[in-house]
PyMOL CGO cylinders between C-alpha atoms (Angstrom):
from pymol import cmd
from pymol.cgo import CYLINDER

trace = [
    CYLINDER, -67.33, 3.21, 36.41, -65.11, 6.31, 35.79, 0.3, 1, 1, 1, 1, 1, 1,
    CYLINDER, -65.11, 6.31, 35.79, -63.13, 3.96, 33.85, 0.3, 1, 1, 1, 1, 1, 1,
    CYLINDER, -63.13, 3.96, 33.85, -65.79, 3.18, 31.28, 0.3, 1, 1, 1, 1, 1, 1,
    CYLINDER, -65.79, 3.18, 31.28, -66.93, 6.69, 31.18, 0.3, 1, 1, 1, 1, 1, 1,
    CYLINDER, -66.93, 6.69, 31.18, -63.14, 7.57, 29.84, 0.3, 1, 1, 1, 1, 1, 1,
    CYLINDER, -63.14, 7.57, 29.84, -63.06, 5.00, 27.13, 0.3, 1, 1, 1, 1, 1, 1,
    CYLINDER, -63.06, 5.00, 27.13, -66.70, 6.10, 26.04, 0.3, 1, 1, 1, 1, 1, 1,
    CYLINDER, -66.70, 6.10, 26.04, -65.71, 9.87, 25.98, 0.3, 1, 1, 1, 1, 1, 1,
    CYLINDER, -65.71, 9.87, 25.98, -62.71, 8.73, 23.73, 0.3, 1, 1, 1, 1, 1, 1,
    CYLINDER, -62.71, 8.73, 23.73, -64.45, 6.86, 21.61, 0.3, 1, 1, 1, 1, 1, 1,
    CYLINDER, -64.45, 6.86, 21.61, -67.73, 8.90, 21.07, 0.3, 1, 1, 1, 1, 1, 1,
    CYLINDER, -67.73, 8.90, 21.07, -65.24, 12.10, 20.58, 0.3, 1, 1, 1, 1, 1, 1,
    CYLINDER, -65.24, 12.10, 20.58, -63.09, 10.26, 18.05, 0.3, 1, 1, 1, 1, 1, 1,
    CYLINDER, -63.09, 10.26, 18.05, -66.52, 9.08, 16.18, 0.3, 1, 1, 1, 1, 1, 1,
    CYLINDER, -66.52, 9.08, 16.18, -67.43, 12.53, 16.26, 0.3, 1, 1, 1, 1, 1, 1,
    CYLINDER, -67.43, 12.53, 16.26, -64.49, 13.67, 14.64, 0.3, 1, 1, 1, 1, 1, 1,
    CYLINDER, -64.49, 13.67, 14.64, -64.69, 11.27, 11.98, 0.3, 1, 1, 1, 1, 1, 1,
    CYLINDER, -64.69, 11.27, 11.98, -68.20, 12.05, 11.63, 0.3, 1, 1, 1, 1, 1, 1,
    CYLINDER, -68.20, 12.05, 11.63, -67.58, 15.46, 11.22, 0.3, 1, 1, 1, 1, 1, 1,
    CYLINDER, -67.58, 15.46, 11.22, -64.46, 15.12, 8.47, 0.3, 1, 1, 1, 1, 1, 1,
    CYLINDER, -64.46, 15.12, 8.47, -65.68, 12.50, 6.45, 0.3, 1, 1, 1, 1, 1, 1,
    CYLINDER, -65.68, 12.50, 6.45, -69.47, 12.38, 7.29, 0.3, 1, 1, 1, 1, 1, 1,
    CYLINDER, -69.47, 12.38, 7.29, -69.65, 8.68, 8.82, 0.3, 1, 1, 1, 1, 1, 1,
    CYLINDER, -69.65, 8.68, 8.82, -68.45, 7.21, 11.81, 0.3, 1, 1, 1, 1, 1, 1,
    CYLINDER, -68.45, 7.21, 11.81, -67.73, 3.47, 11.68, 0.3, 1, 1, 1, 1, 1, 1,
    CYLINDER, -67.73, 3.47, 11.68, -68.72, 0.76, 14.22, 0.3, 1, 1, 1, 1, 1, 1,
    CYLINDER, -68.72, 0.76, 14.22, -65.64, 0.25, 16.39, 0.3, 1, 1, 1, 1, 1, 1,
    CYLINDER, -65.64, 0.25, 16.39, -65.34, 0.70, 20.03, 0.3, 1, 1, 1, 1, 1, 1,
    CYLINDER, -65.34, 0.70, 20.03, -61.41, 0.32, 19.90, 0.3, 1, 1, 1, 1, 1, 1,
    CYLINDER, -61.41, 0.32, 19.90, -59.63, 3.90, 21.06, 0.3, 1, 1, 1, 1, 1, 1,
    CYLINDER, -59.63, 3.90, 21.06, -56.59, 2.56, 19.29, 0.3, 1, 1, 1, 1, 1, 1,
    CYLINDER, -56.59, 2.56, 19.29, -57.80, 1.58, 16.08, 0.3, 1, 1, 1, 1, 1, 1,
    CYLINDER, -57.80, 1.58, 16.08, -60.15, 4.74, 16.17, 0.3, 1, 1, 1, 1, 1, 1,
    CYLINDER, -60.15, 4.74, 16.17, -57.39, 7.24, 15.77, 0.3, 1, 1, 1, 1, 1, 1,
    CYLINDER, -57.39, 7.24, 15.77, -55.70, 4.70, 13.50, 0.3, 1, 1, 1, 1, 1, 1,
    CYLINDER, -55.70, 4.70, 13.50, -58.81, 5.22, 11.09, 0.3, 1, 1, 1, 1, 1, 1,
    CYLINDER, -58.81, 5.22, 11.09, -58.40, 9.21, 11.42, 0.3, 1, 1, 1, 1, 1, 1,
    CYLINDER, -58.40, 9.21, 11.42, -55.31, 9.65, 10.35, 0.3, 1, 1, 1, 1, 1, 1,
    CYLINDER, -55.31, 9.65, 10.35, -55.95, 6.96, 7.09, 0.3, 1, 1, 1, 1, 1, 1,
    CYLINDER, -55.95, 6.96, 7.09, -58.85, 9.18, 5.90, 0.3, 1, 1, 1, 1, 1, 1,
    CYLINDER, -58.85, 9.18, 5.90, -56.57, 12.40, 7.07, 0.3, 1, 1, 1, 1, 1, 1,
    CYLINDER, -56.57, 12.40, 7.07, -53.78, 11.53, 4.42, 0.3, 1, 1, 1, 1, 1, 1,
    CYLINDER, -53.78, 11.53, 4.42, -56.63, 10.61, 2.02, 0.3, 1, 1, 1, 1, 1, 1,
    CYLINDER, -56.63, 10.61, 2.02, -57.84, 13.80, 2.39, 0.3, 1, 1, 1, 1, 1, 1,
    CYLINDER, -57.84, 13.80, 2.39, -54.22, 15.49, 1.65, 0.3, 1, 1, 1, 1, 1, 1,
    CYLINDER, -54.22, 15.49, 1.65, -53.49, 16.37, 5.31, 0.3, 1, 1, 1, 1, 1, 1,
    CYLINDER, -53.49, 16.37, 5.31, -50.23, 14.21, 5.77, 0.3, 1, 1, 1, 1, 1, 1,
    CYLINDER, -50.23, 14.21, 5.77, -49.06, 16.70, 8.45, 0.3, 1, 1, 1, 1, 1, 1,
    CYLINDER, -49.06, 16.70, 8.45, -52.15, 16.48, 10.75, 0.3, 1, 1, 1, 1, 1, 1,
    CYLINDER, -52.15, 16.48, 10.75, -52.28, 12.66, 9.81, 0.3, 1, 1, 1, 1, 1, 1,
    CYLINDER, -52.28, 12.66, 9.81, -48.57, 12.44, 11.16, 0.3, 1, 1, 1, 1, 1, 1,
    CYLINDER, -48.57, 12.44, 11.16, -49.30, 14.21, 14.57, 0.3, 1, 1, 1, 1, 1, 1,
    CYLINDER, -49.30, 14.21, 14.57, -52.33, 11.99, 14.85, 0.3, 1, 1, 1, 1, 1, 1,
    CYLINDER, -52.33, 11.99, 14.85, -49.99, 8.46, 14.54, 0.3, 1, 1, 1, 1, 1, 1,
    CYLINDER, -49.99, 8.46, 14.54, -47.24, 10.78, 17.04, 0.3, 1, 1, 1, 1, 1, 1,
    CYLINDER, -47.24, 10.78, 17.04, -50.06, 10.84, 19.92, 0.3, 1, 1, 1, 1, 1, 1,
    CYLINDER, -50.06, 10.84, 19.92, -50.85, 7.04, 19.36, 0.3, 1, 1, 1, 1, 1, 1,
    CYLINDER, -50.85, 7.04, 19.36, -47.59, 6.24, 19.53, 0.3, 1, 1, 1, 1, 1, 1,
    CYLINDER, -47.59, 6.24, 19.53, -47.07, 8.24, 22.80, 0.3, 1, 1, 1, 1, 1, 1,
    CYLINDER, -47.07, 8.24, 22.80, -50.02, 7.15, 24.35, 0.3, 1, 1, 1, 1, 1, 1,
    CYLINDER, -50.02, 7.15, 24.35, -50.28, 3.27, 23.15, 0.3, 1, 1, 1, 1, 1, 1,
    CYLINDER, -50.28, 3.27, 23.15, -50.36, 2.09, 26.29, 0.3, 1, 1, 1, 1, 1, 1,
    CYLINDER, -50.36, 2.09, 26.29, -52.74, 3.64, 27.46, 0.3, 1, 1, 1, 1, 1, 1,
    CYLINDER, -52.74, 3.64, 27.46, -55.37, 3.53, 24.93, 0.3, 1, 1, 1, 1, 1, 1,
    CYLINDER, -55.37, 3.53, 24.93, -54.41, -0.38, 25.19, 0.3, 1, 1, 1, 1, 1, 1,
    CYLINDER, -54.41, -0.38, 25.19, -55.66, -0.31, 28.74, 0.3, 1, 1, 1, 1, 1, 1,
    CYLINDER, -55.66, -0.31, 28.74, -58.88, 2.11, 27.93, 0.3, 1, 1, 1, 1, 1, 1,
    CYLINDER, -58.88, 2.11, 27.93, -59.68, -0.01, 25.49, 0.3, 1, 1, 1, 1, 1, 1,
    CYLINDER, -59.68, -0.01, 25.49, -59.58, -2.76, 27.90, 0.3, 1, 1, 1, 1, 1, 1,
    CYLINDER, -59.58, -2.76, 27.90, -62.01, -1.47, 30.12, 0.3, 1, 1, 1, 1, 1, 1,
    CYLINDER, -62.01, -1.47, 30.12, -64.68, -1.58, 27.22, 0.3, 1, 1, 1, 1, 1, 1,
    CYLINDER, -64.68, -1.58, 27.22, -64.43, -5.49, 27.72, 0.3, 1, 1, 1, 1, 1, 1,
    CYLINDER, -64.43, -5.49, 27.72, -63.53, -5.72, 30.94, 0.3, 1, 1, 1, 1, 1, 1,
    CYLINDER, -63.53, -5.72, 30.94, -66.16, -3.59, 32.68, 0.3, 1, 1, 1, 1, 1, 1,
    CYLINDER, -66.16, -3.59, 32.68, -69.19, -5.41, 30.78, 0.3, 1, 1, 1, 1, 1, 1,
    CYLINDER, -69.19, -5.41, 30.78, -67.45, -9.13, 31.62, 0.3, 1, 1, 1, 1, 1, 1,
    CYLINDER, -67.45, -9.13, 31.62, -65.81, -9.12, 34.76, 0.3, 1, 1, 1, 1, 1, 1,
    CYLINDER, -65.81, -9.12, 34.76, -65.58, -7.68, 38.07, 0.3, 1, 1, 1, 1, 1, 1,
    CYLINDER, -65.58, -7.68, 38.07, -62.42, -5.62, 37.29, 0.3, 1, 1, 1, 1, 1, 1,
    CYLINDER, -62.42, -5.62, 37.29, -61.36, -2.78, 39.55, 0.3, 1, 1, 1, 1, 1, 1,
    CYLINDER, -61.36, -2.78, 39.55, -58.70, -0.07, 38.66, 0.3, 1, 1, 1, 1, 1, 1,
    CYLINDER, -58.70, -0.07, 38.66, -56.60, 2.16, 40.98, 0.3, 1, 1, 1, 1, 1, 1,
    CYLINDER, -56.60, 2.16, 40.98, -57.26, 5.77, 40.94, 0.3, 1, 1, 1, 1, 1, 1,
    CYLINDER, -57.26, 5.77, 40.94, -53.75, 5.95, 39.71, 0.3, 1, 1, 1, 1, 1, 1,
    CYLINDER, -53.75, 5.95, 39.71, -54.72, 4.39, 36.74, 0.3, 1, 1, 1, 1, 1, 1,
    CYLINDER, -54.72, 4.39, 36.74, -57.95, 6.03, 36.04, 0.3, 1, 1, 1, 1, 1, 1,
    CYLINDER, -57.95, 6.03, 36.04, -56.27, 9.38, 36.13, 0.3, 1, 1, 1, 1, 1, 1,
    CYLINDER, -56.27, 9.38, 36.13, -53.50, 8.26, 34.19, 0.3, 1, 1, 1, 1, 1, 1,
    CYLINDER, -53.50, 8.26, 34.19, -56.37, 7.27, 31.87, 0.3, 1, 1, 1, 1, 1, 1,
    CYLINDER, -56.37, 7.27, 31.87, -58.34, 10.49, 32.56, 0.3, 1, 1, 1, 1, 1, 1,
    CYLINDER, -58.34, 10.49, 32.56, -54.77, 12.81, 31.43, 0.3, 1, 1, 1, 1, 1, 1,
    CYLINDER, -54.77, 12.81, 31.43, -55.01, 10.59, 27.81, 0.3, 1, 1, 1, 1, 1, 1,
    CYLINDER, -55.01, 10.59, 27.81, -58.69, 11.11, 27.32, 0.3, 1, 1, 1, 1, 1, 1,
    CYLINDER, -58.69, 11.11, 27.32, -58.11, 14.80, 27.72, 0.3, 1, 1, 1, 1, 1, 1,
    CYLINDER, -58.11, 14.80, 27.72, -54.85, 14.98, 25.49, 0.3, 1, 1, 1, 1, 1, 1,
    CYLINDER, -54.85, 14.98, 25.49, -57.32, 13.00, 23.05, 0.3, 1, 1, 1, 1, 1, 1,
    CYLINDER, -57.32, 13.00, 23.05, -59.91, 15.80, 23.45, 0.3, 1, 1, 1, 1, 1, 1,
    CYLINDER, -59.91, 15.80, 23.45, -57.57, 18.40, 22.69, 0.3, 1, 1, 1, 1, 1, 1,
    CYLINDER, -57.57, 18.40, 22.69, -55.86, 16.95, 19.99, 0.3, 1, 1, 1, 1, 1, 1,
    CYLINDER, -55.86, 16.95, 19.99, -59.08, 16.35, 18.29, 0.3, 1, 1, 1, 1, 1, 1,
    CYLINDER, -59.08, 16.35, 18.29, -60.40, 19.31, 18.69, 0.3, 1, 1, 1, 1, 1, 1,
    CYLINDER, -60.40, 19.31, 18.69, -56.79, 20.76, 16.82, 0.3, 1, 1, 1, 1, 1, 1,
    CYLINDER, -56.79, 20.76, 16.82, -57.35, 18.19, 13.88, 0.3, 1, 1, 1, 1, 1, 1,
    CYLINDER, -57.35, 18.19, 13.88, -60.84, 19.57, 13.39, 0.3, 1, 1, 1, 1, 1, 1,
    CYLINDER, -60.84, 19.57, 13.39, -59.55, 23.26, 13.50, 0.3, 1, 1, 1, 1, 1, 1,
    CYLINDER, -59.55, 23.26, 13.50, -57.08, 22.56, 10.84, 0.3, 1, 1, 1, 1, 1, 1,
    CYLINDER, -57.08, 22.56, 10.84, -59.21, 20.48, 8.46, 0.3, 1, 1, 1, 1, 1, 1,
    CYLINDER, -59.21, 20.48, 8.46, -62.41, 22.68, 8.96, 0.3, 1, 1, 1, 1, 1, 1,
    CYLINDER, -62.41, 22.68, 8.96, -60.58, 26.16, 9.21, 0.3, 1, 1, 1, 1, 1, 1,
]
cmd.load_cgo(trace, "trace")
């Protein structure tokens, strides 16, 4: 359960973020392509830097947000369960999310 409350704080906070920016926020669930979609519409919008940190914190963290997004499948499908290693390994991403997020909107908002 804590693992599918992590991959629906990142995605609902990255939704809100695009919401926020560009005034819609599309229907994905993925917390990888998410942030992918953020720092398109980021360089559309002339913010190339901001865009760039965005695709730096994916890269770091693609691993990760592979296995958070997993969760959104496997917790609705099959009787999964995950260590508490793993959920606060998840946990420490969500919140670097959060934070990062919160930084993009600060920039692009003032």
């Amino acid at each position: 359960m804590a693992a599918f409350n992590i991959q629906q704080s990142c995605q609902l906070r990255t939704k809100a973020t695009l919401l926020r920016l560009i005034g819609e926020s599309p229907r994905v669930h993925s917390v990888r392509e998410l942030p992918g979609m953020l720092s398109a519409r980021l360089e559309e919008m002339g913010f190339r830097e901001v865009s760039d940190t965005v695709k730096r914190f994916v890269k770091k963290y693609r691993g990760v947000l592979a296995d958070i997004d997993s969760v959104y499948t496997t917790s609705r499908y099959t009787l999964f369960t995950y260590t508490a290693s793993d959920v606060n390994i998840m946990a420490e991403a969500c919140s670097e999310l959060h934070k990062l997020l919160e930084e993009v909107e600060k920039h692009v908002l003032g």
